[in-house]
ROGU-369528 format. One record per residue (C-alpha): x, y, z; residue in three letters. Coordinates in steps of 0.001 Angstrom, whole numbers, plus 500000, padded with zeros to 6 digits. Last residue first. Layout:
// ROGU-369528
XYZALA;...
END
This chain:
// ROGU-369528
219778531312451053UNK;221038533504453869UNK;223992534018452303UNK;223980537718452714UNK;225236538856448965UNK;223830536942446694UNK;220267537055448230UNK;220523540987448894UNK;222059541298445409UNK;218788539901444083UNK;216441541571446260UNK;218298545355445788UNK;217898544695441728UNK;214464543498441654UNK;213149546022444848UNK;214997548604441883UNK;213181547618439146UNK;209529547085441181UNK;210062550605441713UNK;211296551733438297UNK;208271551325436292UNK;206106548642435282UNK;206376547451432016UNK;209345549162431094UNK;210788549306434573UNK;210224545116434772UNK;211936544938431371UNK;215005546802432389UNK;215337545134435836UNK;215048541448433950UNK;217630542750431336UNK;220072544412433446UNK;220232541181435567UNK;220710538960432370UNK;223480541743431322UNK;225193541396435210UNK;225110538393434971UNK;226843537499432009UNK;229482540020432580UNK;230203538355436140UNK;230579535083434602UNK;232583536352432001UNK;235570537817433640UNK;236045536827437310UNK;239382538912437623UNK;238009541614439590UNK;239524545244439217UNK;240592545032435629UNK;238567542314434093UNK;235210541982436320UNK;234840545704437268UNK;236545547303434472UNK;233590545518432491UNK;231034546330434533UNK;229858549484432842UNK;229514547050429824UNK;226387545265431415UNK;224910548173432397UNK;225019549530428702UNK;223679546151427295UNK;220857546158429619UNK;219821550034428941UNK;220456549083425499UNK;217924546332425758UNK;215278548026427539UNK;216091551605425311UNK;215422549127421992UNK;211913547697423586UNK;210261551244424906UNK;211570553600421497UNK;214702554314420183UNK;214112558593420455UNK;212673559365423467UNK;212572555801424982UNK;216830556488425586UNK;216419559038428017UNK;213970557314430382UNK;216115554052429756UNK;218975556282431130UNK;217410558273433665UNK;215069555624435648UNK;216616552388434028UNK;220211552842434620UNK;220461555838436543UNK;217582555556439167UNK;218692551821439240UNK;222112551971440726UNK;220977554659442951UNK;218191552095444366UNK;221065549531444112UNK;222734551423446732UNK;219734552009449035UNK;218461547979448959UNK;221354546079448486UNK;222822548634451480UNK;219905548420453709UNK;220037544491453142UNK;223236543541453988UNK;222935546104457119UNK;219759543920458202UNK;222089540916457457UNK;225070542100459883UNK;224244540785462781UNK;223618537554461444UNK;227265537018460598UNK;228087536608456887UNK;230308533407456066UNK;233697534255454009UNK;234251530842452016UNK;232849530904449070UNK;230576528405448393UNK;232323525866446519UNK;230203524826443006UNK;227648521953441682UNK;224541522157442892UNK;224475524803445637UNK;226390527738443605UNK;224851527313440626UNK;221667527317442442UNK;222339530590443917UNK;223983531951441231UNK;221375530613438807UNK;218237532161441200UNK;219788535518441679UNK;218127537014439155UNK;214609535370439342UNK;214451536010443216UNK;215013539636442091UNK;212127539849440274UNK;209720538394442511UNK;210714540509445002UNK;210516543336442360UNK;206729541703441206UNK;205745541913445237UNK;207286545557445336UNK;204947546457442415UNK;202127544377444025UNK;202424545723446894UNK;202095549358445991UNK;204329551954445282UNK;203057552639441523UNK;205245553269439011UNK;208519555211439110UNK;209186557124435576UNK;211794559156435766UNK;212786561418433107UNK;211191564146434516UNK;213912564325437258UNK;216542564644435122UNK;215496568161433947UNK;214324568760437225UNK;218040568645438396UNK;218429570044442014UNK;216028567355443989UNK;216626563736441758UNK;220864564594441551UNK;220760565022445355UNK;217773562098446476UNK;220118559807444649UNK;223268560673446227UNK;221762560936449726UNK;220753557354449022UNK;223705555994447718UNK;225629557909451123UNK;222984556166453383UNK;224242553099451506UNK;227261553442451456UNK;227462554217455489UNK;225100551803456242UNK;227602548966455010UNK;230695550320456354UNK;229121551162459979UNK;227939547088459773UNK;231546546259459361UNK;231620542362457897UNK;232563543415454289UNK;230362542589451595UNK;230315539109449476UNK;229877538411445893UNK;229753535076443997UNK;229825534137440254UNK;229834530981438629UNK;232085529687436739UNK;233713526925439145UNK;233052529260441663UNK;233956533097440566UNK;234909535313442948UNK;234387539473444123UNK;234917541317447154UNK;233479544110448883UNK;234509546923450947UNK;238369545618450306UNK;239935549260449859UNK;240211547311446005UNK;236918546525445828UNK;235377549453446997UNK;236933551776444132UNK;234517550098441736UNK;231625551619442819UNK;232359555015443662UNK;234156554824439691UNK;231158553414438545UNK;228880555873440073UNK;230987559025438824UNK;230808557163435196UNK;226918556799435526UNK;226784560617437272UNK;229075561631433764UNK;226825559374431265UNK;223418561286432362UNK;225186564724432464UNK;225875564246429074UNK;222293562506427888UNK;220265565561429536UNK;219622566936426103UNK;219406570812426367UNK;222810571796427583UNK;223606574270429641UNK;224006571885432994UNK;226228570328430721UNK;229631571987431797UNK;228188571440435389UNK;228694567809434788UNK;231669567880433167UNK;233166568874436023UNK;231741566985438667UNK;233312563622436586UNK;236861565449436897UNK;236152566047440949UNK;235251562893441467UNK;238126561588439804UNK;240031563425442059UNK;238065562365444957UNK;238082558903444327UNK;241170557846446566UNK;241245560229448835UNK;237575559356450056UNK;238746555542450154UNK;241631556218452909UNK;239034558551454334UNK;236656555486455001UNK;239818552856455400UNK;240777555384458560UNK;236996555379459759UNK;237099551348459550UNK;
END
């Protein structure tokens, strides 16, 4: 897979380099909310360029949505140490970002209300998909599950910091807790849409879930803070994604 690696590297770099751009034009700027929409778009474009190098692929089951990663374990910990190095980047050289973050307690019952969380998410596509749709097709070998999960985990943790750590964070300032929850949703929602029209062709289903999943993470960071956000987000696509359920 190291040729489909660099193969993939080429293909976002330019756009990388655009997105990097405009974010050191806003380093001068006083309100983060530039430099906050140019990582999202950088993140989108990382994330949407998998599906086409075939890191990931995308369905719809008689309306309901399905997801499944590639079977290369060096694939899967190579996003997601990559999501994480990401994260820990932007977090480490821009304070400015950093203080909008607000993480909540690491404790068990933070993690145990993101567990909880993401079991709530994936619950309709699971059940959806047991009740009265075709499974897809591509099975996940058991090998590969702990890699399943490092990625749901790491990559949605970078999914999360920018969604509901710096974006809601941003957004409370001036629309207040309840209004920045539902933007926040609304926003993550949207960021799909090349994703599930242009890229994907699964359309609504994958909208809709993706703004019911934005809303349960959103609430749980307003509440609670990002932690049990982000074990919501990495527990749901860890379910969709592995088959094990």
């Amino acid at each position: 897979m190291l040729p489909e690696l660099a193969a993939y590297g080429i293909r976002v770099l330019p756009g990388l380099a655009l997105i990097t751009g405009c974010y050191v034009l806003a380093r001068g700027e006083r309100d983060p909310l530039l430099r906050i929409v140019s990582l999202i778009l950088a993140f989108v474009l990382i994330r949407d360029a998998m599906t086409p190098m075939g890191f990931w692929s995308f369905g719809s089951a008689d309306g309901v949505p399905w997801l499944r990663f590639v079977n290369d374990g060096t694939v899967l910990v190579v996003f997601g140490a990559g999501s994480l190095v990401f994260t820990a980047g932007v977090l480490r050289l821009d304070s400015g970002l950093r203080a909008l973050v607000v993480w909540g307690r690491f404790d068990v019952r933070n993690v145990a209300l993101g567990a909880g969380g993401g079991m709530l998410i994936a619950a309709p596509v699971l059940l959806g998909l047991r009740l009265w749709a075709r499974e897809p097709g591509q099975s996940v070998p058991a090998g590969l599950v702990a890699a399943v999960l490092f990625l749901a985990l790491a990559g949605n943790l970078a999914e999360e910091v920018l969604f509901r750590g710096l974006l809601q964070g941003r957004l409370e300032q001036t629309a207040g807790p309840r209004r920045a929850a539902l933007l926040s949703a609304l926003l993550f929602a949207a960021c799909h849409v090349f994703l599930a029209t242009t890229v994907t062709d699964v359309g609504l289903p994958l909208l809709a879930f993706t703004w019911y999943e934005g809303m349960v993470c959103a609430l749980l960071r307003m509440r609670h803070g990002l932690v049990p956000a982000a074990f919501a987000h990495g527990t749901a696509i860890f379910l969709i994604a592995s088959g094990v359920l």
